[in-house]
C-alpha positions as CSV (number, residue, x, y, z in Angstrom):
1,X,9.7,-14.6,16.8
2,X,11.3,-11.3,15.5
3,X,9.5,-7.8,16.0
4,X,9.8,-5.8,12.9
5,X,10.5,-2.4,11.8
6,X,7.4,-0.3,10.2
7,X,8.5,-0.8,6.8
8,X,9.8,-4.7,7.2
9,X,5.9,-5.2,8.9
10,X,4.8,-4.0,6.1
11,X,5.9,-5.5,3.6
12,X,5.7,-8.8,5.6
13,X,2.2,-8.3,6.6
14,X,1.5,-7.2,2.6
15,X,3.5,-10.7,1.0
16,X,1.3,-12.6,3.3
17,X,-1.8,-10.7,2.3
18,X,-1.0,-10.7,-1.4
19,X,-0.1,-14.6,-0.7
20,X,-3.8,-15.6,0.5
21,X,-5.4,-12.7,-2.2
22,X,-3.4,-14.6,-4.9
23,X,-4.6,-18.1,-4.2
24,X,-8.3,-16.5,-3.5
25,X,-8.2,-15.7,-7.0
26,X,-6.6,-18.7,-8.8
27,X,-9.0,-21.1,-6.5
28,X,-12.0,-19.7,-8.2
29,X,-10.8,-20.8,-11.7
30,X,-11.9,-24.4,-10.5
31,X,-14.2,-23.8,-8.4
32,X,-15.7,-21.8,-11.7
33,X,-15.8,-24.4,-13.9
34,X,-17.0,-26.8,-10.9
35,X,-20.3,-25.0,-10.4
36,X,-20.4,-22.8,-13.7
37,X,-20.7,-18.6,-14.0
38,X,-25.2,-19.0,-13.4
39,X,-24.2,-20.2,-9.8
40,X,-21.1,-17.7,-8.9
41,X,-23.7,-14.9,-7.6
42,X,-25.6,-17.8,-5.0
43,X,-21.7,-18.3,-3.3
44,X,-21.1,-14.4,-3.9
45,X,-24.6,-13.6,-1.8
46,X,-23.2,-15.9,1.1
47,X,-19.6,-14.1,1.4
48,X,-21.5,-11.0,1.2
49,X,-23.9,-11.3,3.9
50,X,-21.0,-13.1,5.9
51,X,-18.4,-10.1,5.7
52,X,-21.6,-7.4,7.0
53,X,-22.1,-9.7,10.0
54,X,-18.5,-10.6,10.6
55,X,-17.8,-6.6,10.6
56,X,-20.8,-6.6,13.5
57,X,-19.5,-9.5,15.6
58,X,-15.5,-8.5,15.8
59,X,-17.1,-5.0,16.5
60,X,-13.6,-3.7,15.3
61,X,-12.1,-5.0,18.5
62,X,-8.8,-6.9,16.4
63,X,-7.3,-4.2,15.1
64,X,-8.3,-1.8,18.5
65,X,-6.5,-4.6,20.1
66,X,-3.3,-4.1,17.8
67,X,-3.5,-0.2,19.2
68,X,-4.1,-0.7,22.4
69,X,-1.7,-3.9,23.0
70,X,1.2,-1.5,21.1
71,X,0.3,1.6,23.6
72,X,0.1,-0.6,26.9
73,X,3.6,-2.2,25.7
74,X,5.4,1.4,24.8
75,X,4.0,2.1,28.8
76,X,5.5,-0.3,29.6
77,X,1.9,-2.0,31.4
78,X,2.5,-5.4,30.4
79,X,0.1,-7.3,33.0
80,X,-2.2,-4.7,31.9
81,X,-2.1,-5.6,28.0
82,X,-2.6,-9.1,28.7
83,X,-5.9,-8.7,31.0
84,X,-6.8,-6.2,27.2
85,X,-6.2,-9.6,25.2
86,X,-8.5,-11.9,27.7
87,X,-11.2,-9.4,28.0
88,X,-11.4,-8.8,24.1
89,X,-11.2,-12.7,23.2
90,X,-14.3,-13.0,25.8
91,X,-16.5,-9.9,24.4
92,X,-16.0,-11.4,21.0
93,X,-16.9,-14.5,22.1
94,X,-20.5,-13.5,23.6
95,X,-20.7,-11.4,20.2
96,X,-20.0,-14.1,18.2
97,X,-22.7,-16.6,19.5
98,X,-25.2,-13.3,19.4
99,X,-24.9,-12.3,15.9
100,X,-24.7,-16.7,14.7
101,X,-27.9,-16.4,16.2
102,X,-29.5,-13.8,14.6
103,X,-27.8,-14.6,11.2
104,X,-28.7,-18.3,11.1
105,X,-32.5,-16.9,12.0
106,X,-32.6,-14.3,10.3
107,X,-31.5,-15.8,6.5
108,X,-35.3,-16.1,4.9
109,X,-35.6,-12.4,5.2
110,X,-32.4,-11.5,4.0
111,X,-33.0,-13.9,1.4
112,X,-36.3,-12.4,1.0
113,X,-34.5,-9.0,0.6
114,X,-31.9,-9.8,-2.0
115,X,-34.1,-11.3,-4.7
116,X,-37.5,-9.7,-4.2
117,X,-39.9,-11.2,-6.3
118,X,-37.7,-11.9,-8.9
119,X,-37.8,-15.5,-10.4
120,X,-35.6,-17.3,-13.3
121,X,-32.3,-17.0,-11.4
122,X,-31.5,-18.8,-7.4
123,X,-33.9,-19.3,-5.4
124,X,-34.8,-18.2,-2.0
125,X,-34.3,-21.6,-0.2
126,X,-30.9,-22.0,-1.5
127,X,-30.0,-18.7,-0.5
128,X,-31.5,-19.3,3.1
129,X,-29.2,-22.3,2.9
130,X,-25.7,-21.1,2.3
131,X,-26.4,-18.2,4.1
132,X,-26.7,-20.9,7.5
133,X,-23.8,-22.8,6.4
134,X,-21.3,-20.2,6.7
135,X,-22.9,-18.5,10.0
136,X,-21.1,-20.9,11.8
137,X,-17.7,-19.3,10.7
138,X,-18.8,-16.3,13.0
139,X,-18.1,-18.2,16.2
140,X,-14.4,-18.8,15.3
141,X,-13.5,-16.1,13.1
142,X,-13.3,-13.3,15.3
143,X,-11.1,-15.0,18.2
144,X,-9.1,-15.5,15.3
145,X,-8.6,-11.8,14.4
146,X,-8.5,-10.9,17.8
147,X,-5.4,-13.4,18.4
148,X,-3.7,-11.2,15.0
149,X,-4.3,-8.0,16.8
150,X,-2.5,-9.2,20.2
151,X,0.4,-10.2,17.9
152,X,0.5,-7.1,15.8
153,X,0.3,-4.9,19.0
154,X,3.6,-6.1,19.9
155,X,4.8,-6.2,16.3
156,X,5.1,-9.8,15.6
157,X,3.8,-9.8,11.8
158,X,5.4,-13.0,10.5
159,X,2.7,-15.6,12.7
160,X,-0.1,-13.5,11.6
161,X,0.8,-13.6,8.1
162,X,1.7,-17.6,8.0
163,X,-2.0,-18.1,9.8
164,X,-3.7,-16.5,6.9
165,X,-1.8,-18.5,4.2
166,X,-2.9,-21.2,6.6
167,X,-6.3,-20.2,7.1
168,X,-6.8,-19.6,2.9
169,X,-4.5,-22.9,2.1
170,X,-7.2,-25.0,4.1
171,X,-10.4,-23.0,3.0
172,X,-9.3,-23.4,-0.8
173,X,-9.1,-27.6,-0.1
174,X,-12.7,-27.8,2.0
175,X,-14.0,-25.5,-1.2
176,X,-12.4,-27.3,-4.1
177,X,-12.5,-30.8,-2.9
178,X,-15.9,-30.3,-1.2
179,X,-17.8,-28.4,-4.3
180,X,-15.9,-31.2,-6.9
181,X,-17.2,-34.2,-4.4
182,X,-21.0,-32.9,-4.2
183,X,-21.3,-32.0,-8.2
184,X,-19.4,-34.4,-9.7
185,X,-19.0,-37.6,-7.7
186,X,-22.3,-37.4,-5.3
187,X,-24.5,-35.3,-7.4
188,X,-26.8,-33.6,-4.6
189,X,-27.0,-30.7,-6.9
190,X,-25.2,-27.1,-7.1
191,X,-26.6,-25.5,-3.3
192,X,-25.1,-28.3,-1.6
193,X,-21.9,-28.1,-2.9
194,X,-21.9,-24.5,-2.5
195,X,-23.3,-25.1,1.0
196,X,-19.6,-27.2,1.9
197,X,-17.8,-24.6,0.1
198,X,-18.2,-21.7,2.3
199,X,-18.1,-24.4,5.6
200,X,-14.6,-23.8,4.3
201,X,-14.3,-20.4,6.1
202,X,-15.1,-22.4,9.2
203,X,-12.3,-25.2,9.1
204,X,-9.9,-22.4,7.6
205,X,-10.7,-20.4,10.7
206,X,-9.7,-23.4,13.3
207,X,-6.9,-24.5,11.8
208,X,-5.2,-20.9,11.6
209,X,-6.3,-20.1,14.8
210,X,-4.5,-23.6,16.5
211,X,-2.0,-22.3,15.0
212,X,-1.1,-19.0,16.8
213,X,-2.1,-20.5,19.8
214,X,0.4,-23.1,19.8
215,X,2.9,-20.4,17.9
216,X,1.9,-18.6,21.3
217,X,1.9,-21.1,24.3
218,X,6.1,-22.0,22.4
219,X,7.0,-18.0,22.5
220,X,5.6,-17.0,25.9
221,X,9.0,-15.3,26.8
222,X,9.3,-13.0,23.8
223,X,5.4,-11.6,24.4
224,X,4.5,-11.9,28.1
225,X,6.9,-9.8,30.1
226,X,6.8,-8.8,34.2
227,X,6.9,-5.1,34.9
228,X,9.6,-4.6,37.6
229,X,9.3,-0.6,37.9
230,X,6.7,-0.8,41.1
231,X,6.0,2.9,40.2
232,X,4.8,1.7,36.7
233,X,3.3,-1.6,39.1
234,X,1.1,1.0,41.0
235,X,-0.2,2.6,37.8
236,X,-1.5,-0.8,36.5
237,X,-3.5,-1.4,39.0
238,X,-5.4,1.9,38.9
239,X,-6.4,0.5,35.7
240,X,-9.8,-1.7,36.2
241,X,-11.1,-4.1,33.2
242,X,-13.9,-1.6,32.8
243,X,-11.5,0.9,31.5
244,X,-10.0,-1.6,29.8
245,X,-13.4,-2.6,27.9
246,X,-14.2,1.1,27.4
247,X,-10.7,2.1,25.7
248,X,-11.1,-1.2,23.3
249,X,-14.5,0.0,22.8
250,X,-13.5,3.5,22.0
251,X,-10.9,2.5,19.4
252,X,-13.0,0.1,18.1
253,X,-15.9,2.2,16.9
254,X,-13.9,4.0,13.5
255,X,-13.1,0.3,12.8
256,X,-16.5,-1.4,12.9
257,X,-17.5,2.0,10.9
258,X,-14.9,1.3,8.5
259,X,-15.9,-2.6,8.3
260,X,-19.4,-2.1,8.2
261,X,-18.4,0.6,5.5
262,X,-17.0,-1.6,3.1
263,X,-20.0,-4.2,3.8
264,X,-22.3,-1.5,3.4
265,X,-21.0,-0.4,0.2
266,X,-21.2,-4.3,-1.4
267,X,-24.7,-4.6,0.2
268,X,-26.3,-1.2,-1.6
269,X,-24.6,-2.7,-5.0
270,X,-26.3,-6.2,-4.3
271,X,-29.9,-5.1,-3.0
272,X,-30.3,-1.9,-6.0
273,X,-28.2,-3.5,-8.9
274,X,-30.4,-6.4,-10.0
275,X,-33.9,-4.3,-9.5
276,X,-32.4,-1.5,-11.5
277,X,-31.0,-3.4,-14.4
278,X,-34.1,-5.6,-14.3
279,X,-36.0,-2.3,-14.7
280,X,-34.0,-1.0,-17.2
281,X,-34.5,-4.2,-20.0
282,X,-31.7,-6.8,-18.4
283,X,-32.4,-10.3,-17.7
284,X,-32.4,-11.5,-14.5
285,X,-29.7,-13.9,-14.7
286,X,-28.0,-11.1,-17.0
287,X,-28.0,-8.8,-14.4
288,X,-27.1,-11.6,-11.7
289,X,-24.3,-12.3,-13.7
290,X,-22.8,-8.4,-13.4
291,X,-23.8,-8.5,-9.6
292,X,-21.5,-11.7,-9.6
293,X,-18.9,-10.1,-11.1
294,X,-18.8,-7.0,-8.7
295,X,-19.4,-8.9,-5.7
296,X,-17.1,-12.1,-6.2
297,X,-15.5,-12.5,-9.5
298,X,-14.1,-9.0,-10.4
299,X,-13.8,-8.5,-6.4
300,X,-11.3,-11.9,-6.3
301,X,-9.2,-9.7,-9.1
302,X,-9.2,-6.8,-6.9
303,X,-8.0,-8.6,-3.5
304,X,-4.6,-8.1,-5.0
305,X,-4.4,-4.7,-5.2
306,X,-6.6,-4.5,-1.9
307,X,-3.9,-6.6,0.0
308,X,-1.5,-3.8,-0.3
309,X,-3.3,-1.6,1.8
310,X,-4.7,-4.4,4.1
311,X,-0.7,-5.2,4.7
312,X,0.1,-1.3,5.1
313,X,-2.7,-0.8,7.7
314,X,-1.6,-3.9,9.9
315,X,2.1,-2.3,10.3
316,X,0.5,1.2,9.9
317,X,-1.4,1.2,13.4
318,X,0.9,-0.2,16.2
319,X,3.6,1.8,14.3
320,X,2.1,4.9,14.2
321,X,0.3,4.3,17.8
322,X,3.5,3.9,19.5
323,X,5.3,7.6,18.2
324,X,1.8,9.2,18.7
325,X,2.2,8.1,22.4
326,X,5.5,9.1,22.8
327,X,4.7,12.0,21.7
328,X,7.1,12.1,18.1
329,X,5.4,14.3,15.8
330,X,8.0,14.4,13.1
331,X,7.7,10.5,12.8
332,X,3.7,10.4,12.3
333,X,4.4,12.9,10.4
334,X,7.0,10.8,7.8
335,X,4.9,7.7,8.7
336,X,2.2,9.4,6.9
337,X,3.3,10.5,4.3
338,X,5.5,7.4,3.4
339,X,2.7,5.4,3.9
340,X,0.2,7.3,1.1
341,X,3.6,7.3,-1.5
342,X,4.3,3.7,-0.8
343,X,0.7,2.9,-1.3
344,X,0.4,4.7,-4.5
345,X,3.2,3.6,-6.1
346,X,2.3,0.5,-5.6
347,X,-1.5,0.8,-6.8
348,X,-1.8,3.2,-9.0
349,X,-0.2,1.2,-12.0
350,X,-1.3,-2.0,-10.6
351,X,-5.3,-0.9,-11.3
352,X,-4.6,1.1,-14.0
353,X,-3.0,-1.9,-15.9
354,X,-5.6,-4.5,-14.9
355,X,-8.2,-1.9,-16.4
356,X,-6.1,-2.3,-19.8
357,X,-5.9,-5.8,-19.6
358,X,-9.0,-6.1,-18.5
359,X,-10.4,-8.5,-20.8
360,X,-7.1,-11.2,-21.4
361,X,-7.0,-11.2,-17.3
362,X,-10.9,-11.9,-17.0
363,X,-10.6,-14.6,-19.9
364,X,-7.5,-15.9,-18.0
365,X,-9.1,-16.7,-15.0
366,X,-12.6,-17.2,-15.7
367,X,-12.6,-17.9,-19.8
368,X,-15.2,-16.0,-22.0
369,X,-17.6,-13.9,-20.3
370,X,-20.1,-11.6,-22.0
371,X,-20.2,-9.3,-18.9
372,X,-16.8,-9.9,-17.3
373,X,-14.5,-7.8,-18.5
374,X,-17.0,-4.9,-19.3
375,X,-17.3,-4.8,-15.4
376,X,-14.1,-5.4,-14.1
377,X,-12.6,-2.9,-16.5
378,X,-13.9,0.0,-14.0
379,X,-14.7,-1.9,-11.0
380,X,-10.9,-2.5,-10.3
381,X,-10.6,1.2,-9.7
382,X,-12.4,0.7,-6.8
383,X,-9.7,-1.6,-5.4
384,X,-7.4,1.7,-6.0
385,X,-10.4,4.0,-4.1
386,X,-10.8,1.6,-1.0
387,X,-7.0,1.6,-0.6
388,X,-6.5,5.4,0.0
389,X,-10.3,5.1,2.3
390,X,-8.5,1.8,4.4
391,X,-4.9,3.7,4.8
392,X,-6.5,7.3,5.6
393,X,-9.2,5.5,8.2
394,X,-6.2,4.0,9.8
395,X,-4.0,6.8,10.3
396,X,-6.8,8.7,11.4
397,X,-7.6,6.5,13.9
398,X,-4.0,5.8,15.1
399,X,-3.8,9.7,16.1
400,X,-7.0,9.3,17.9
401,X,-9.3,11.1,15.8
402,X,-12.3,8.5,16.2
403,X,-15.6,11.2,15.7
404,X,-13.8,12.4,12.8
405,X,-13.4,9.3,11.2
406,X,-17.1,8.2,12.2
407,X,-18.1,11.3,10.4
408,X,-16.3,10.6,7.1
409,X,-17.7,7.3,7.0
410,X,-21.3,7.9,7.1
411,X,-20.9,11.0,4.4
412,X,-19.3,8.4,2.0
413,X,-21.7,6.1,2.2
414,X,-24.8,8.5,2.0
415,X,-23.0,9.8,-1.6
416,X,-23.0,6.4,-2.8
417,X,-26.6,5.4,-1.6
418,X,-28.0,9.0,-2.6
419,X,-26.0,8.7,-6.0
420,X,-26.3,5.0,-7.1
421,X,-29.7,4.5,-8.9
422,X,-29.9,8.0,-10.1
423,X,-26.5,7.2,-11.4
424,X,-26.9,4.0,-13.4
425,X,-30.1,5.9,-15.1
426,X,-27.3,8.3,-15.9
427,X,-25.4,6.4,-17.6
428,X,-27.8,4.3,-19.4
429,X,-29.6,7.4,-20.7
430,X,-25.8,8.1,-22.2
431,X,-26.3,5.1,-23.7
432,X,-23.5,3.4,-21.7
433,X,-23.8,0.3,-19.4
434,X,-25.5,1.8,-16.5
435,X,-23.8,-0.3,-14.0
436,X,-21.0,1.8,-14.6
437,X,-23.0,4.4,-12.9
438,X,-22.7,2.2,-9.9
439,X,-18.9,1.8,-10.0
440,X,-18.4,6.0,-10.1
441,X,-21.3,6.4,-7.5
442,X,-18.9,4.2,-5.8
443,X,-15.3,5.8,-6.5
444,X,-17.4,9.2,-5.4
445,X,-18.7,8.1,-1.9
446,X,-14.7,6.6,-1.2
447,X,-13.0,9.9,-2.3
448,X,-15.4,12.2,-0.3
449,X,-14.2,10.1,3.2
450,X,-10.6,10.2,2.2
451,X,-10.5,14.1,1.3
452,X,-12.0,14.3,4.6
453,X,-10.2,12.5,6.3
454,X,-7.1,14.3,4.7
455,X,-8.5,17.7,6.1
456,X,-8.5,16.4,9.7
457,X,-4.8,14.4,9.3
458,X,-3.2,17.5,7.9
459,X,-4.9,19.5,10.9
460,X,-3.0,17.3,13.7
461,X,0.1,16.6,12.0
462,X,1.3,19.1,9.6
463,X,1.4,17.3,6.3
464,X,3.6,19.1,3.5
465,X,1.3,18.7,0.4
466,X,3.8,20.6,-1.9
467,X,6.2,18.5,-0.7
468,X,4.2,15.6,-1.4
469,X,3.1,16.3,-4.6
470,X,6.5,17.1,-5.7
471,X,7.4,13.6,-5.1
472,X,4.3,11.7,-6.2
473,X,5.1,13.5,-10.0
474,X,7.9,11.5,-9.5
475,X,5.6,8.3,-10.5
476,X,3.1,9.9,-11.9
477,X,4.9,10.3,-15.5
478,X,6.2,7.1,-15.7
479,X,2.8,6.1,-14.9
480,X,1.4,8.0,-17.9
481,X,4.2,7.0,-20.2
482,X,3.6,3.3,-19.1
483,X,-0.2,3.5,-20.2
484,X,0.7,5.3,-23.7
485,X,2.9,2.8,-24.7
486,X,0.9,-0.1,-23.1
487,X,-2.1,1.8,-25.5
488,X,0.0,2.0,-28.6
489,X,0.6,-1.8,-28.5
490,X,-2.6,-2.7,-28.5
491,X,-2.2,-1.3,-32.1
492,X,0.0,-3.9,-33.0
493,X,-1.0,-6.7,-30.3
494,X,-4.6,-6.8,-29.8
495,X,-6.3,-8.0,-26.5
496,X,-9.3,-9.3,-28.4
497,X,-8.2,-12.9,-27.3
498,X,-10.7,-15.4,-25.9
499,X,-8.6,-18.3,-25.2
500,X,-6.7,-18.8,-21.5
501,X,-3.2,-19.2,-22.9
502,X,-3.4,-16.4,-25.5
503,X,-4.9,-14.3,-22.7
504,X,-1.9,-15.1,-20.2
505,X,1.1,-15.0,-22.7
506,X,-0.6,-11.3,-23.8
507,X,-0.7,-10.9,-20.0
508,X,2.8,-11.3,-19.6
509,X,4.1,-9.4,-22.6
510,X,2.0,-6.4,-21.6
511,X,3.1,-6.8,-17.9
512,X,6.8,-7.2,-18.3
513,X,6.6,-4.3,-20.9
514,X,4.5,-2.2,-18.2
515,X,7.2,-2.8,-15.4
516,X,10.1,-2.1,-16.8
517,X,8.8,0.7,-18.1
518,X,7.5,2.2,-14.7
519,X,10.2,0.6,-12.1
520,X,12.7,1.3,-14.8
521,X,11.9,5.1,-15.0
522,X,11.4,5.3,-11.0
523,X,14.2,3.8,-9.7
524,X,16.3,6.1,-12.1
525,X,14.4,9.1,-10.9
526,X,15.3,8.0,-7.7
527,X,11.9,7.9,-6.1
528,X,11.6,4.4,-5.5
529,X,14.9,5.2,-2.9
530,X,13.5,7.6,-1.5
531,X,9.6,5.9,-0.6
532,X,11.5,2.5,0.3
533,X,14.8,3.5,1.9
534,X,18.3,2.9,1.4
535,X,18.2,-1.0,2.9
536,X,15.2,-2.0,0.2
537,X,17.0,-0.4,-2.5
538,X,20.4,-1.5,-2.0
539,X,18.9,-4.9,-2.1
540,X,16.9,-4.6,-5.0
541,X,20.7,-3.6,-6.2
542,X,22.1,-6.6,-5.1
543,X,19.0,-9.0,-7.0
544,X,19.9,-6.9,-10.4
């Protein structure tokens, strides 16, 4: 195993990310027509409930370990980082078997608190029952992510990336072959095979994590190393596993506020949107059907643009860590800023052209939808929203600002629950869809943690905004060029197709038109050089 530069972990971490985000979306064109679009929201309430309580029982300990594993190692404390590894596998282990517990109880209320007293759509039972099934990925799962943070602490980003492609790979069998075998062959009925489809995040999760461990036990010389300095020696064993636990603990809290975050943000959405659109004249299985959309459906579409911060933030933290520690201002400082430029100019015309194409890409995938593409259309900006609120939580965090970043969090997430009903009355009395209201109330609650966050980044590092801005115009013409022209076409090409080829050959000619476009104007303007670097561009040169 190779360690690997910021920007090589980065884009390693991202390929692997966009890998398993790419087969999470084609998998659900199947598994679509397997169960049909009425049963999408039963697997969606599942996932949902899963990723709150996965958020509680890692306790943000993974990625704290990826912090605290690449500061122990820039010490120099090796013994040290590898008493942080055993002591954060075993805390996650009691946590695990805790929270299985209460989840597996615990499912008739939740149940109970996602459908009310509403009737005509799933029922509570079957809600109660998938919610079970997939507790039992809680007691693997997070020794799993805790095994990616040891690696990422000392900068080994390929392993962790193949045991995702694993860990997806083997989830998208258990869910394809498993839902296919209950509906079609056995016929024991849609929550059954639901029920085996998210046991899929369970074999998924022991597979991959076999993996590293074997990956591991064969590369023992490249990660476990002997201090010889005996001054270094006698400052080890100052350091007693209760200050161990209470550093992982420390860095852990902005990152179970920033999981918990995200969880809570999907759970307001799926315990107010199906009351609210009831109340407002929508059918129940109507409104499940958008709830479906924003929760799994649309969301699956969005993991692609998601993965880019996801792979930024896993190179992002030891990277960052390690010059904070030594002490390198002026490389957080271009860490920072290269990592907001990199992530928008990725992004920013990646959302903005699946919101064009939003209704060949929805057909594409899924086939005709009445709500589909009238969701996703805004939803995917908040793929573009949670990727500046992921990368500014994690630089935050790498520079130690962990009350700060606590603070931001919970002022987000009051604006979206203060503003979200009030909202989608908003916008239904402006005679628009009202869960559009949601969406903004959304886009609102991300932007007001990333702004401040900003304010407390720019306090500790210096951040040149007029710099900053100079170079982000740089891609931000193109940009608006790209969407004039991509507009103009639909003049002459319309994206009023309903059929799956149509939709991906207007996919394609929109997409290669986009591109070229944008990377065409960038890398003349010379900003994609100077985001990237000269070894990227030279061999983009080389592919041309």
């Amino acid at each position: 195993m190779k360690k690997n530069s910021f920007i090589n972990g980065a884009l390693i971490a991202t390929i692997g990310i966009v890998i398993t985000k790419f087969l999470g979306i084609i998998y659900v064109i199947p598994f679509y027509a397997i169960i049909g679009e009425a049963n999408i929201a039963l697997y969606g309430y599942a996932y949902t409930i899963y990723n709150l309580f996965l958020s509680l029982s890692t306790v943000g300990i993974p990625p704290a370990m990826s912090k605290l594993i690449s500061e122990y190692n820039t010490l120099g404390y090796y013994n040290t980082k590898e008493r942080a590894y055993k002591l954060g596998k075993r805390l996650l282990m009691v946590m695990g078997i805790i929270l299985f517990i209460v989840m597996f109880v615990g499912a008739p209320f939740i149940a109970h608190q996602i459908m009310g007293n509403n009737t005509g759509g799933n029922s509570k039972e079957s809600i109660t029952f998938v919610i079970r099934v997939i507790s039992t990925a809680i007691l693997i799962v997070p020794i799993l992510s805790v095994t990616k943070g040891y690696l990422q602490g000392h900068k080994f980003m390929t392993p962790s990336s193949v045991s995702q492609v694993i860990e997806q790979v083997v989830r998208i069998a258990v869910i394809l072959i498993g839902s296919y075998l209950c509906m079609r062959v056995f016929n024991v009925g849609v929550t059954n095979a639901i029920g085996v489809a998210v046991f899929g995040a369970t074999v998924g999760a022991i597979v991959a994590l076999s993996y590293l461990l074997i990956k591991i036990k064969k590369n023992k010389k490249d990660i476990i190393k002997v201090t010889k300095d005996e001054e270094i020696r006698k400052e080890e064993k100052k350091i007693s596993n209760k200050t161990i636990i209470k550093k992982l603990l420390i860095y852990s809290v902005p990152f179970i506020s920033f999981g918990l975050a995200l969880s809570v943000y999907d759970y307001i959405d799926m315990t107010t949107i199906i009351g609210t659109l009831t109340d407002l004249g929508f059918k129940t299985k109507d409104a499940e059907s958008v709830l479906g959309v924003i929760n799994t459906t649309g969301n699956k579409l969005n993991s692609v643009v998601l993965a880019i911060s996801t792979g930024l933030m896993t190179s992002l933290v030891p990277n960052i860590t390690a010059s904070f520690v030594k002490g390198d201002k002026k490389d957080v400082k271009k860490k920072v800023s290269q990592s907001f430029l990199m992530l928008l100019y990725v992004t920013m015309p990646m959302a903005v052209g699946l919101s064009i194409l939003a209704g060949p890409v929805f057909n594409a995938f899924y086939g005709a939808s009445t709500w589909g593409p009238k969701v996703f259309c805004f939803t995917i900006f908040i793929a573009l929203f949670r990727c500046m609120f992921t990368t500014s939580i994690s630089i935050a965090q790498s520079l130690n600002k962990f009350k700060n970043v606590f603070v931001s969090i919970i002022i987000g997430i009051l604006v979206k629950l203060v503003l979200q009903i009030p909202m989608m009355h908003v916008f239904n009395a402006l005679g628009l869809y009202p869960f559009w209201g949601s969406t903004l109330a959304t886009l609102i609650g991300l932007s007001t943690s990333v702004i401040t966050n900003l304010v407390v980044i720019n306090k500790t590092v210096g951040l040149d905004f007029k710099e900053y801005f100079k170079k982000m115009f740089k891609f931000v013409y193109p940009l608006i060029i790209m969407i004039v022209v991509l507009i103009l076409m639909k003049l002459f090409i319309p994206l009023n197709i309903t059929t799956k080829l149509k939709s991906i050959i207007l996919i394609a000619v929109y997409g290669i038109v986009g591109a070229l476009i944008y990377f065409g104007l960038t890398i003349k303007n010379g900003i994609f050089k100077e985001i990237f670097g000269d070894k990227l561009f030279k061999k983009l040169k080389r592919v041309k």
